[in-house]
N, C-alpha and C positions, 0 to 999 in steps of 0.2 A: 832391554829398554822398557821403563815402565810404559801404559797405556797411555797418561796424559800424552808423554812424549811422543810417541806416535802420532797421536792425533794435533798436536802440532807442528811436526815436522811435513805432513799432509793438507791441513787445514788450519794454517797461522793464522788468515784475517778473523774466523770463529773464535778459536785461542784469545783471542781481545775481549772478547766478550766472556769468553767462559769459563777462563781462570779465573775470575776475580766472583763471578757468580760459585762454582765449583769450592771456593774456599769457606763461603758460609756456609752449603751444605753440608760438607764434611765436617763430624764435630772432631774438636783439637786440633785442628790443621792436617788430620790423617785421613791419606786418601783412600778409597773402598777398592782401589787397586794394591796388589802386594809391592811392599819396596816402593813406596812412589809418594813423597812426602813436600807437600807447599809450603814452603815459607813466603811471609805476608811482610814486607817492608814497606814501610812510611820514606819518603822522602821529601824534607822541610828544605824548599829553598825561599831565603830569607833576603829582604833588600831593605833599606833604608824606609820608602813607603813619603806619598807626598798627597796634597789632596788634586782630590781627581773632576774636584769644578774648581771654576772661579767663586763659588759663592764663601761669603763671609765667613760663618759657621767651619765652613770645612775646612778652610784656610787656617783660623783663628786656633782649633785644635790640635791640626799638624802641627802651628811653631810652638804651641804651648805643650805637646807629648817632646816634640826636640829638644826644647830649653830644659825640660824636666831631666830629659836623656842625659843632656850636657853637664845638666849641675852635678851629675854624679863626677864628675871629670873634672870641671872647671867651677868654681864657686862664683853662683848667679841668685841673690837673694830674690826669694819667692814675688817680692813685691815687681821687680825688676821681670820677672819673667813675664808676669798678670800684662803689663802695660806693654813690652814689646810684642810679647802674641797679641793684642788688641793693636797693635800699631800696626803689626804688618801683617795680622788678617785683613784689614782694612785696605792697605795700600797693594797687597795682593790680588784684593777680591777688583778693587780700581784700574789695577794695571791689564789685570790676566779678559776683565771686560771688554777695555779697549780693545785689546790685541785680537780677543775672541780668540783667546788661550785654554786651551787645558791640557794640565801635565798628563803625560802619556806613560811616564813610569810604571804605577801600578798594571796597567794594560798588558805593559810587557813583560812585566814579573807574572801578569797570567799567563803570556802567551808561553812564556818561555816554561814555566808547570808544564804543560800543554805538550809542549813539542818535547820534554824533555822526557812526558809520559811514553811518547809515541817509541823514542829511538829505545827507552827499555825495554818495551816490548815486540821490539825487533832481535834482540839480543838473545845466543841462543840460552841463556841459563834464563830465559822464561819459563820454559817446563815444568821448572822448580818453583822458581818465585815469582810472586806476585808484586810488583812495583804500584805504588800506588801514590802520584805526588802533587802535594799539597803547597800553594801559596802562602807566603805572611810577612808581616812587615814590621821595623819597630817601633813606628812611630802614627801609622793610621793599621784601623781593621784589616785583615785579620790579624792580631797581635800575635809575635810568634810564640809565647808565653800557651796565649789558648788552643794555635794548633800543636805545641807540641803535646797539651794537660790531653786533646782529643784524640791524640793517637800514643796511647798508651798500651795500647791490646794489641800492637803489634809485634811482630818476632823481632824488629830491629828498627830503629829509626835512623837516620842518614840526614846530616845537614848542611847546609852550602850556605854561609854568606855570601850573597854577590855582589863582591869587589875582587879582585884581582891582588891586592894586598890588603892583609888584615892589620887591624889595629885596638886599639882596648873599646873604644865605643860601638866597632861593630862587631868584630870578631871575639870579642874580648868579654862583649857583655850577651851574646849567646853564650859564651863558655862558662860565666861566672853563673847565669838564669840555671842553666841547668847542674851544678856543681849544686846550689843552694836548693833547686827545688824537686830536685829525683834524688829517689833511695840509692844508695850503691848499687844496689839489684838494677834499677831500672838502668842506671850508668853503665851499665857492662853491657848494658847492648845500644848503647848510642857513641857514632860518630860524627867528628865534624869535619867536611871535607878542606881543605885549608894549604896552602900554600902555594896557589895558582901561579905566583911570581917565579916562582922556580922549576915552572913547569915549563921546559920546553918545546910540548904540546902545543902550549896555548900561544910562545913566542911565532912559531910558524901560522901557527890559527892568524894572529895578529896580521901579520906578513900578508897571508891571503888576503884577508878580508880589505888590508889598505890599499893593497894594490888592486885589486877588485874594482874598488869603488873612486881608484885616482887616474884612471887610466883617459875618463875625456880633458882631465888636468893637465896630463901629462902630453895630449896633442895640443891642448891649448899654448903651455908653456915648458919652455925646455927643461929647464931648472930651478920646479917650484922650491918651498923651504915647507920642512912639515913642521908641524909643533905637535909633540905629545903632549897633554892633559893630565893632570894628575890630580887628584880632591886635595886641597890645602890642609895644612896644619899646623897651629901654632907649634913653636920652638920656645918659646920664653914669654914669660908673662911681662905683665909692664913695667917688673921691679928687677928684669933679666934673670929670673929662676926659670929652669927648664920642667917642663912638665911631668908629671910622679906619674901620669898612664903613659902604656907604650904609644906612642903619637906613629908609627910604620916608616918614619922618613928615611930613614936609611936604609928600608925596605926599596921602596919608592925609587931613591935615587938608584940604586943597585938596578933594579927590573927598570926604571928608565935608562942605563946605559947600556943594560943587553939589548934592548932593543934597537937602540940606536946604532952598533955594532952589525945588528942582524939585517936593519933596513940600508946600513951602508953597503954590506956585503954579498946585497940579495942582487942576482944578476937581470931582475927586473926594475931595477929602483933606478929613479930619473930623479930624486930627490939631492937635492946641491949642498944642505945641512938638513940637521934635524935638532929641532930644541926640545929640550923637556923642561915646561911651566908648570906654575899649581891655580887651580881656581882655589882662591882664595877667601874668606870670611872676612865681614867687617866688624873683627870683636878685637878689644886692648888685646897687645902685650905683640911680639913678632913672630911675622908668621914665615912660610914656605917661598921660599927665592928662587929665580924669579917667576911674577906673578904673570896669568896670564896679560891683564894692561902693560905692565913692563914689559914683556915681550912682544909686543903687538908694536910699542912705543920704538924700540929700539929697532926694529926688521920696519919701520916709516922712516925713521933716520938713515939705515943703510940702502932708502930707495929698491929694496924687494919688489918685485913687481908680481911676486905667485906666493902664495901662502894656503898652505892647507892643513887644518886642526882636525886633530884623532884624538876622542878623550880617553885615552888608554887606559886610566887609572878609573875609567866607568864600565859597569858589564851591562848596563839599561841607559839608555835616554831618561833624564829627567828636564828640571829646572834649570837645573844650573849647567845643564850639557848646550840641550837642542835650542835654549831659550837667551840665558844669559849670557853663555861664552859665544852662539853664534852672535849675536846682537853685538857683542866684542869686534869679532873678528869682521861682521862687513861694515862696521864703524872706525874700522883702521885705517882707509885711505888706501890700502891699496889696491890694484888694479885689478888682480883677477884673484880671487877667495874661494876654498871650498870646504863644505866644512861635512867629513867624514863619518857617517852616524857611528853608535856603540855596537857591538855585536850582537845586542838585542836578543831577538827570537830567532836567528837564522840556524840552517841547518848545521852547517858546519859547529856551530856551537856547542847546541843540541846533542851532536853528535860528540864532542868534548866532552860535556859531561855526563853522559851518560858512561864513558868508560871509565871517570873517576868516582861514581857512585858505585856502579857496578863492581870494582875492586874494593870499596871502601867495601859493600854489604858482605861480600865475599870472608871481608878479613873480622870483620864482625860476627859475623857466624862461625866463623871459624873458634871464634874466642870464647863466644857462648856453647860451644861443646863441648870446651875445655875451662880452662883457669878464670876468676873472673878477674876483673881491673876496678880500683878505687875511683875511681873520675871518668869523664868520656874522652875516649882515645881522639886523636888529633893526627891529622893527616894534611 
């Protein structure tokens, strides 16, 4: 056992601090101990990204970076984009005053960097590597474009969209960013970690955390109803063509039925159905069935008296979770509502991904010692 390793195995809380200082003194990454060699990993985890006051300005450039995002996807003439970002900076910057609102998304996209820094370096392949992870977003600072241009000197880069199912505008356009703007070389040591919905990891993680946080629900009322949450997506435009990027929906619905399977199954579930809705867009052409309002409309008709929403298809609280779809849900009329946060920055998550980055860097390095690959590997 090299010396770092010793002195980690002895002295982990110093290790925090002194493998990441120990890296720069060492020139090339080699250690002044025999046989004992750092590698230095980036990890980009990437969210959608929303503005983090009410004010105009901030408002106004988040939907005018999203509508630019979009028109790659969907075609929104420039003119049309100028005056909805002006429309609903405006009526954002109005509403989110009232309310004395501000979206908490990016916060959590820090905390979760954060927590996700801490469980790598609990891991025992610390000794070797140095995890070092970086925030960014697509659509407000830090763009993930410039954290990835900033961590280019490292021995490997590691990426996470976080959503739960990928699709061409999130998943899809990290994949394309870095296909068009890294050399091959640089491609052969980037991954991106990706297929969360198939993990059934994260299906028990889900499990946990709902039942966690449903359980004064569950004294309240015998046999609430859940609704899973799911990000909308158009299906067909307004002339009934289906959309040329991958839209994830068949993703979606697949990982909304295991779950739904999983929470029937689970021998702590007091839950009577489970629905799976989409928060949905108000842009032409048809979108993801049914929407959350339709499902809120029709569980008023059946006289439901307990309803509890899990935005499953979200890995952070934003706008449209903690803000728009609760605002839904105790607007419903029924009697007793609760509305289940995201996984956010908790440990249990943390602790999730850290051991799919952790095998991601693993297989990454691995690759870089050997053969290279024309694109970034996909996981």
């Amino acid at each position: 056992m090299c010396p770092l390793q010793q002195i980690n195995n002895y002295l982990h809380p110093i290790t925090y601090y002194l493998l990441p200082i120990t890296y720069y003194l060492l020139p090339n990454h080699q250690s002044r101990f025999t046989n004992c060699q750092l590698q230095k990993i980036a990890v980009i985890i990437v969210a959608h990204g929303e503005a983090e006051t009410a004010g105009f300005i901030d408002n106004f450039s988040m939907i005018r970076h999203t509508l630019a995002h979009a028109s790659e996807f969907i075609p929104i003439p420039k003119p049309l984009q100028v005056f909805v970002s002006l429309a609903g900076g405006l009526k954002n910057s109005i509403r989110f005053r009232k309310l004395g609102y501000a979206s908490p998304q990016n916060a959590h996209t820090r905390k979760q960097a954060e927590a996700l820094g801490r469980e790598l370096m609990r891991r025992p392949s610390s000794a070797d590597i140095v995890y070092e992870v970086f925030p960014a977003h697509t659509v407000t600072p830090p763009f993930f474009g410039e954290v990835i241009d900033r961590t280019g000197g490292y021995d490997a880069r590691i990426m996470l969209y976080m959503a739960p199912v990928e699709n061409g505008p999130n998943h899809g356009s990290l994949c394309s960013w870095i296909q068009q703007n890294l050399s091959v070389r640089e491609q052969a040591s980037v991954k991106v970690v990706s297929r969360f919905w198939r993990d059934r990891q994260l299906v028990e993680l889900y499990l946990d955390h709902v039942f966690h946080h449903a359980g004064e629900l569950f004294q309240k009322a015998p046999s609430p109803v859940l609704i899973l949450a799911f990000h909308g997506s158009i299906v067909a435009d307004s002339e009934g063509r289906p959309p040329s990027f991958q839209t994830g929906v068949c993703e979606m619905i697949e990982f909304g039925e295991e779950l739904k399977k999983a929470f029937l199954h689970d021998t702590r579930n007091s839950f009577s159905r489970i629905i799976v809705s989409f928060l949905n867009h108000d842009l032409g052409g048809t979108w993801t069935e049914p929407s959350l309002e339709e499902t809120l409309a029709g569980l008023g008709r059946d006289a439901a008296e307990s309803v509890a929403l899990f935005p499953a298809g979200y890995f952070s609280d934003g706008t449209e979770t903690c803000l728009n779809a609760r605002e839904a849900l105790l607007a419903a009329g029924i009697r007793s509502v609760a509305y289940i946060p995201c996984v956010n920055d908790s440990d249990m998550f943390a602790g999730y991904l850290s051991q799919r980055v952790a095998a991601a860097a693993e297989e990454v390095l691995a690759i870089n010692g050997g053969r290279q690959k024309d694109q970034p590997t996909d996981r």
